[in-house]
RODO-2510 file (C-alpha; in nm, 4 decimals, decimal comma):
residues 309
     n   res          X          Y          Z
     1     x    -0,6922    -5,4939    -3,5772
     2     x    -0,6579    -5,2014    -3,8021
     3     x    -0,8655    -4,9610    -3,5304
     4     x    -0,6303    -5,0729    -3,2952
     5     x    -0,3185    -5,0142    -3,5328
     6     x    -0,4947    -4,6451    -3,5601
     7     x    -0,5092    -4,5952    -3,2087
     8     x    -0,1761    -4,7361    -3,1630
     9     x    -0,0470    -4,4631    -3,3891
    10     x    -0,2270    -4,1483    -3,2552
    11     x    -0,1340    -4,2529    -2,9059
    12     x     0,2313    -4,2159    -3,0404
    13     x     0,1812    -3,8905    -3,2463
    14     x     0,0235    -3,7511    -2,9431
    15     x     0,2493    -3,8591    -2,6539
    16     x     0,5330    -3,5769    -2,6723
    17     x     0,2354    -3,3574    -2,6586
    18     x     0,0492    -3,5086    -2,3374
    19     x     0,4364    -3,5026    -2,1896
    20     x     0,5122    -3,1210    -2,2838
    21     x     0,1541    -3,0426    -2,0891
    22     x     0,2722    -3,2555    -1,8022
    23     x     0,6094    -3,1105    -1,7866
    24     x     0,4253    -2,7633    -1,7811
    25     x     0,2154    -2,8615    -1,4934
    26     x     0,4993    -2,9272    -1,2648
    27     x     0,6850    -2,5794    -1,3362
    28     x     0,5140    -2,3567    -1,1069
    29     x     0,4775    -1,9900    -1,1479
    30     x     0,5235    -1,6705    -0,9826
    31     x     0,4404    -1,3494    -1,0670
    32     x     0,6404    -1,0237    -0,9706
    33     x     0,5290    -0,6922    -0,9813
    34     x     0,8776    -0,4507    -1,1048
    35     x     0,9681    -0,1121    -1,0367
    36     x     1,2273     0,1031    -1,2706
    37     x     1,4409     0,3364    -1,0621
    38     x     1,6195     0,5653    -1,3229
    39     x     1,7880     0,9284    -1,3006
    40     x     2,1239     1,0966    -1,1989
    41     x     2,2491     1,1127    -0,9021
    42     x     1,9810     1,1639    -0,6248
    43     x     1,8538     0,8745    -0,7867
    44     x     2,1847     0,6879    -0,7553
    45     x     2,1903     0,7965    -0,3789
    46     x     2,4447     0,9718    -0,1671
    47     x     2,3204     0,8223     0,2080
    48     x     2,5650     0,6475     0,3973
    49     x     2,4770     0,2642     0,5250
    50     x     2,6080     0,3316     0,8503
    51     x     2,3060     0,5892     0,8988
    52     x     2,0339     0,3116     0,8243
    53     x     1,8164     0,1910     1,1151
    54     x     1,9223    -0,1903     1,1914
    55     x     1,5993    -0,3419     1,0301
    56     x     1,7235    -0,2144     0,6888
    57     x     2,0785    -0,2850     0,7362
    58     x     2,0150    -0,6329     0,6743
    59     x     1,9724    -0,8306     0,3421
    60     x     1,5951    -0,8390     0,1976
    61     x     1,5839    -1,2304     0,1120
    62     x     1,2068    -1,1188    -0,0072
    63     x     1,3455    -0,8385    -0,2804
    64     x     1,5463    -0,8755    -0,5544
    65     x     1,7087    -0,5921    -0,7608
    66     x     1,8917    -0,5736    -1,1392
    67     x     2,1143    -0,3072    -1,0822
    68     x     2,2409    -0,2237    -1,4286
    69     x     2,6127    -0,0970    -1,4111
    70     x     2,6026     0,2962    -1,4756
    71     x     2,8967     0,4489    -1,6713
    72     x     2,9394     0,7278    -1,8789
    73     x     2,8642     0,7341    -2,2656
    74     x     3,0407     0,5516    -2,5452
    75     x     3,1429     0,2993    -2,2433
    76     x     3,0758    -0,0994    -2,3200
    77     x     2,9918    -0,2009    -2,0144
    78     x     2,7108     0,0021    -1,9348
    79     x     2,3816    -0,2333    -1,8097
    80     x     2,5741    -0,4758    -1,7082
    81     x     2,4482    -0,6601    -1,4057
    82     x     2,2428    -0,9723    -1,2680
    83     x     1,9320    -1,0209    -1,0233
    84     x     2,0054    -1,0138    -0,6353
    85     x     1,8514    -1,0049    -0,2927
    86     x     1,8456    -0,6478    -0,2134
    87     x     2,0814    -0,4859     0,0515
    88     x     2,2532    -0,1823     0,1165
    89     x     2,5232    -0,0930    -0,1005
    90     x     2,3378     0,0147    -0,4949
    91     x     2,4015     0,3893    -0,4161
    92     x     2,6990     0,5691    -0,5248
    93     x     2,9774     0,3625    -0,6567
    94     x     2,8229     0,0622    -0,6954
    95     x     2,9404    -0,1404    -1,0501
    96     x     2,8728    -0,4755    -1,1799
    97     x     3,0292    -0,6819    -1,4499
    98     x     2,7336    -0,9028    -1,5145
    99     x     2,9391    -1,1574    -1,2857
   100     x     2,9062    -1,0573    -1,0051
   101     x     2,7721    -0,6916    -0,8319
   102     x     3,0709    -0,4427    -0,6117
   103     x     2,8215    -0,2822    -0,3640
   104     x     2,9308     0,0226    -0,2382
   105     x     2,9289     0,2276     0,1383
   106     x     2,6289     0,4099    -0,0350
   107     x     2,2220     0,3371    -0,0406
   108     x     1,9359     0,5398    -0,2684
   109     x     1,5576     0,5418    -0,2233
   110     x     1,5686     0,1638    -0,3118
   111     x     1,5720     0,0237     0,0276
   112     x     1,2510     0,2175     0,2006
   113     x     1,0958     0,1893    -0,1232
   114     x     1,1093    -0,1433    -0,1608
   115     x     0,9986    -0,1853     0,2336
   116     x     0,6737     0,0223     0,2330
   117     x     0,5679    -0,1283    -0,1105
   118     x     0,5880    -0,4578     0,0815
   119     x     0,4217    -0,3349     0,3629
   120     x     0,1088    -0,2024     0,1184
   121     x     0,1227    -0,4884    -0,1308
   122     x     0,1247    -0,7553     0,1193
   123     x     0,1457    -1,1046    -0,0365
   124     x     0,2510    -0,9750    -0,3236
   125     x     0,6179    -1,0456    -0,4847
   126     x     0,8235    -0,7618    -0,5515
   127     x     1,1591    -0,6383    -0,7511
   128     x     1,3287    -0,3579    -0,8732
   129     x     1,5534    -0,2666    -1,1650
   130     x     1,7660     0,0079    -1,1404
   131     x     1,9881     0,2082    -1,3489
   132     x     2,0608     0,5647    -1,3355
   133     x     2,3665     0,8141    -1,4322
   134     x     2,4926     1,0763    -1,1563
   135     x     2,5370     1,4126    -1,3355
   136     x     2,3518     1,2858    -1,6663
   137     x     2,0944     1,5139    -1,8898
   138     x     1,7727     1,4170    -2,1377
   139     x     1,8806     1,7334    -2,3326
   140     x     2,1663     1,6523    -2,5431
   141     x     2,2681     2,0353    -2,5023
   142     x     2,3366     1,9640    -2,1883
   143     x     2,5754     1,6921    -2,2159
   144     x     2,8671     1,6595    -2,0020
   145     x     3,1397     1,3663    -1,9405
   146     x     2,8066     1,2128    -1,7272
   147     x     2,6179     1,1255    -2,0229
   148     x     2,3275     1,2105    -2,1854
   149     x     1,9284     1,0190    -2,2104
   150     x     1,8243     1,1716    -2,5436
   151     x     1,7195     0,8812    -2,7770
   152     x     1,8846     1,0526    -3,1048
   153     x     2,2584     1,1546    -2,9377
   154     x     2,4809     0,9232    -3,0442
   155     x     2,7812     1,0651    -2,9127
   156     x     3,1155     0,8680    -3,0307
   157     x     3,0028     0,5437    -3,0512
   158     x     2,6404     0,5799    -3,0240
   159     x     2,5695     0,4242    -2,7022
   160     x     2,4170     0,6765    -2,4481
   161     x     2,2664     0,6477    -2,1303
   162     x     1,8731     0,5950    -2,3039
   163     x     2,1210     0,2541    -2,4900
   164     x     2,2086     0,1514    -2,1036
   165     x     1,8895     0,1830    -2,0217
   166     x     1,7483    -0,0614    -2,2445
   167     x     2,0021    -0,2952    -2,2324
   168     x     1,9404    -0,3314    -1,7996
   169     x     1,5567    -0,3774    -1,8965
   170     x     1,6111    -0,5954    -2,1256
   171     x     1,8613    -0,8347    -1,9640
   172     x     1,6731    -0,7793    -1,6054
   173     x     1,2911    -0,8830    -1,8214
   174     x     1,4313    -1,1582    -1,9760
   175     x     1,5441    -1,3623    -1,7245
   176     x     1,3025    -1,6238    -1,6580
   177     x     1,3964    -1,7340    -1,2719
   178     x     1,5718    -1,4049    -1,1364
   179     x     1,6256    -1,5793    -0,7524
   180     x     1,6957    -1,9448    -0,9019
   181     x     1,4186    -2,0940    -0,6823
   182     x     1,3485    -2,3165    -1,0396
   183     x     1,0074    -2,1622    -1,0518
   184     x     0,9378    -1,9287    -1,3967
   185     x     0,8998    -1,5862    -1,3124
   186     x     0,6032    -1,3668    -1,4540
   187     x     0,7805    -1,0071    -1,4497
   188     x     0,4776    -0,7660    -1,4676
   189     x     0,5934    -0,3988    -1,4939
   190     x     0,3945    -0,1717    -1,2033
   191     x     0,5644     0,1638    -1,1822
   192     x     0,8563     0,4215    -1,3513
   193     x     1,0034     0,6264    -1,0538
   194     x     1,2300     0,9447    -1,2131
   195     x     1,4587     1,1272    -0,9876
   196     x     1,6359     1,3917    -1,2443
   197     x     1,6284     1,7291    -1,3540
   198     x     1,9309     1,9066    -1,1889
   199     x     2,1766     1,8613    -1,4508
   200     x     1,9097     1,9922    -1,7058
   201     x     1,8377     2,3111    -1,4868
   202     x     2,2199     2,4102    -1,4915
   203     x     2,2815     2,5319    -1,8257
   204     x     2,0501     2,7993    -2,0224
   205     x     1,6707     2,8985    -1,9701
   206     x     1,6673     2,6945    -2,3411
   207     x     1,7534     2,4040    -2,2072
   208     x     1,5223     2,4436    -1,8835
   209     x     1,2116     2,5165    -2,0951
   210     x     1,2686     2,2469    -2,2908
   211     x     1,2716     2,0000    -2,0244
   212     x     0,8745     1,9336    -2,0255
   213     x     0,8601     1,7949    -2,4325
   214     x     1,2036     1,5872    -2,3169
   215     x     1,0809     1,4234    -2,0472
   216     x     0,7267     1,3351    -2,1969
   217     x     0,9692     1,1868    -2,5142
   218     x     1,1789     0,9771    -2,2527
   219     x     0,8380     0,8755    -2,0607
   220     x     0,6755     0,7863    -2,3271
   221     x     0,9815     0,5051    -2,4981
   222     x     1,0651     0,3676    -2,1388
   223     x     0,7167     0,2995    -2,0913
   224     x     0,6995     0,1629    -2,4611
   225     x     1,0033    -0,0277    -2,3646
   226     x     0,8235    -0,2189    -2,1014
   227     x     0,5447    -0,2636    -2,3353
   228     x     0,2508    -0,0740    -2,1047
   229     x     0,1437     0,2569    -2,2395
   230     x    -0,0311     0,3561    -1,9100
   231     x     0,2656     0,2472    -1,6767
   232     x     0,2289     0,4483    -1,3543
   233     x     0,5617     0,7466    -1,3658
   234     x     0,6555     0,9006    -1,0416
   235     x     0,8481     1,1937    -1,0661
   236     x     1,0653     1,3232    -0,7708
   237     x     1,0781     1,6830    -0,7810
   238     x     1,4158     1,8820    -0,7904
   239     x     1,4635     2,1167    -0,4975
   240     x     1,7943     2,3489    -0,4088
   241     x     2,0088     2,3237    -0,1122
   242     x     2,0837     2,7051    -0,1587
   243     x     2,4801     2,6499    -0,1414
   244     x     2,6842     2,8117    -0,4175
   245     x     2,9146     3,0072    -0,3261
   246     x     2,8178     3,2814    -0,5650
   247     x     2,4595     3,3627    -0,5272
   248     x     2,3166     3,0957    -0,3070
   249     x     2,1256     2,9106    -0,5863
   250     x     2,2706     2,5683    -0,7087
   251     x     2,0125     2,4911    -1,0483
   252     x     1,9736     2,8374    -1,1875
   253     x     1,6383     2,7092    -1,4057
   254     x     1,5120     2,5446    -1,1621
   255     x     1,1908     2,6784    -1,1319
   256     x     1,1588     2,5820    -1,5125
   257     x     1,2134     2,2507    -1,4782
   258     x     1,0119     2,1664    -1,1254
   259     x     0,6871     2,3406    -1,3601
   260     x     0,7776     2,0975    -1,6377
   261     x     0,7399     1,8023    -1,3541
   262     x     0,4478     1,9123    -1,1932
   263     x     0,2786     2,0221    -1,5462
   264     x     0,3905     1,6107    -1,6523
   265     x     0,2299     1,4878    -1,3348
   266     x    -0,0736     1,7076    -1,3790
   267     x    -0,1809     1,6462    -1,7743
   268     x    -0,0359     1,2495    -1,8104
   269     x    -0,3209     1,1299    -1,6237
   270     x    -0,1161     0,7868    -1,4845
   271     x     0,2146     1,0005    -1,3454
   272     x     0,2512     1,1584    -0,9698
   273     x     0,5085     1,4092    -0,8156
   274     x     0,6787     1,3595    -0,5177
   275     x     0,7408     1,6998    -0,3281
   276     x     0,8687     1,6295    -0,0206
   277     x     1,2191     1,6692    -0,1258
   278     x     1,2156     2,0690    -0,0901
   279     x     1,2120     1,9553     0,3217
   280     x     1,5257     1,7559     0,2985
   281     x     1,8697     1,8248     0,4319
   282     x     2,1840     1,8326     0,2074
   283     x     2,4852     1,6067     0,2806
   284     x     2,6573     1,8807     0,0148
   285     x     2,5638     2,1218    -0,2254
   286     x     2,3713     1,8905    -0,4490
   287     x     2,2748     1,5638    -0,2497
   288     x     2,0399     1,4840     0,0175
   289     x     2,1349     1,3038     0,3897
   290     x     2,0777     1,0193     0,4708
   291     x     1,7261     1,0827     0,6133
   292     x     1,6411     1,2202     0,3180
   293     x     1,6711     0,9416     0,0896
   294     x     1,5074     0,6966     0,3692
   295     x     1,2049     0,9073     0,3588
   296     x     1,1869     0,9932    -0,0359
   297     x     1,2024     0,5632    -0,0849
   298     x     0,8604     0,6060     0,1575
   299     x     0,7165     0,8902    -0,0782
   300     x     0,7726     0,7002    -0,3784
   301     x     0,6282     0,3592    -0,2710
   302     x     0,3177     0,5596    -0,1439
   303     x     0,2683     0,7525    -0,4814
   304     x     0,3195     0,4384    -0,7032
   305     x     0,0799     0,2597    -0,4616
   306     x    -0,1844     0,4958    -0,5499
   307     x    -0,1394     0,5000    -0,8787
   308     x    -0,1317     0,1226    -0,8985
   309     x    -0,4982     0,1220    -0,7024
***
């Protein structure tokens, strides 16, 4: 009687136990390889939907993006923004509230991007998180109204665009079920793609030469802030569309700071450049066409697949 009493009793201790595992068992997994699309504008994206072929005017069911709303410092709202089936509409003037996402007429490199890395990672899952700053610097000397990556500027209220940054990671990561299919969602970081430099090549051949420590810095948290030191960077290299009005050259440093991203591609040992940029057409002085940013999504995908495998 008393065994049975004993049994009786670790059957009950036990029980919420053997129902947790069972409960665990049922919720199915999947895992999903992300991308981080950060920069300033050509990494925001000037291309017009209109200009897309048909396949990629349509909404990616298979895709989902965080698009974290991008504002200037000091603003509270930067980061803002929720998981969605990707579409056209996160270039230029897109904003989000955290509610609900205003896509614009725009599109960026996330579209083709997105499409060839399905096309080499077949049946594999896929998303992106993006959040990027038209205009914005990593050197703090460089600072404009567009704001400003540098870890340590705190501007008025202390929230820069490096603050925005980690507040769209962090929001994007931590959601648990990003397309509400009620199956938990392993997030597994696979790739940094950085499309920035112009604003930094602008100012002084200081600020230029300087661009090489900056970006390692900045490489080297966002990575830490997805928690993989080796995280594969791909770095889309400035180019010029030769249109100022004075003498021709829009990014006076500009050789400075396409060495510092080919000499950060060359010594990380898990980072890539992207050149084909210095083919593209301009749409104005400082933003590619249309084409352009459907092929640079295609260069991107192909140099993070590499350095993935």
């Amino acid at each position: 009687m008393k065994q049975k009493l004993l049994y009786a009793i670790a059957f009950m201790m036990f029980m919420p136990l053997f129902q947790a595992v069972t409960r665990a068992q049922k919720v199915q997994s999947d895992t999903v390889r992300v991308f981080y699309l950060g920069g300033q504008s050509n990494m925001d994206g000037y291309g017009y939907n209109k200009d897309l072929p048909k396949e990629l005017q349509k909404k990616n069911e298979d895709v989902w993006i965080y698009h974290g709303n991008p504002v200037g410092d000091d603003f509270p709202d930067g980061g803002l923004g929720l998981w969605k089936p990707l579409m056209p509409g996160h270039g230029v003037g897109f904003s989000s509230d955290g509610n609900s996402n205003r896509l614009s007429e725009r599109f960026g490199a996330e579209l083709t991007l997105a499409k060839r890395l399905q096309e080499l990672c077949e049946g594999e899952r896929i998303a992106l998180i993006k959040y990027s700053r038209g205009g914005s610097s990593i050197d703090s000397l460089a600072t404009g109204r567009f704001g400003c990556w540098d870890p340590d500027f705190n501007g008025t209220t202390g929230m820069n665009q490096y603050d925005f940054f980690l507040k769209t990671v962090r929001q994007a990561m931590g959601t648990h079920d990003i397309n509400g299919d009620g199956r938990n969602d392993i997030l597994v970081p696979a790739g940094i793609v950085w499309m920035q430099g112009e604003s930094d090549a602008s100012y002084t051949e200081e600020i230029a030469s300087a661009y090489y420590s900056n970006l390692l810095r900045l490489m080297d948290l966002m990575r830490a802030a997805f928690h993989t030191d080796d995280l594969p960077v791909v770095i889309g290299k400035i180019s010029d569309s030769w249109n100022d009005e004075v003498d021709s050259k829009m990014w006076d440093y500009g050789e400075l700071v396409q060495y510092a991203q080919e000499k950060y591609a060359r010594t990380d040992g898990h980072a890539a450049v992207v050149r084909t940029t210095r083919y593209y057409k301009y749409s104005d002085p400082w933003h590619y066409d249309s084409e352009g940013y459907i092929d640079l999504g295609v260069q991107f995908a192909e140099a993070l697949y590499r350095l993935n495998h």
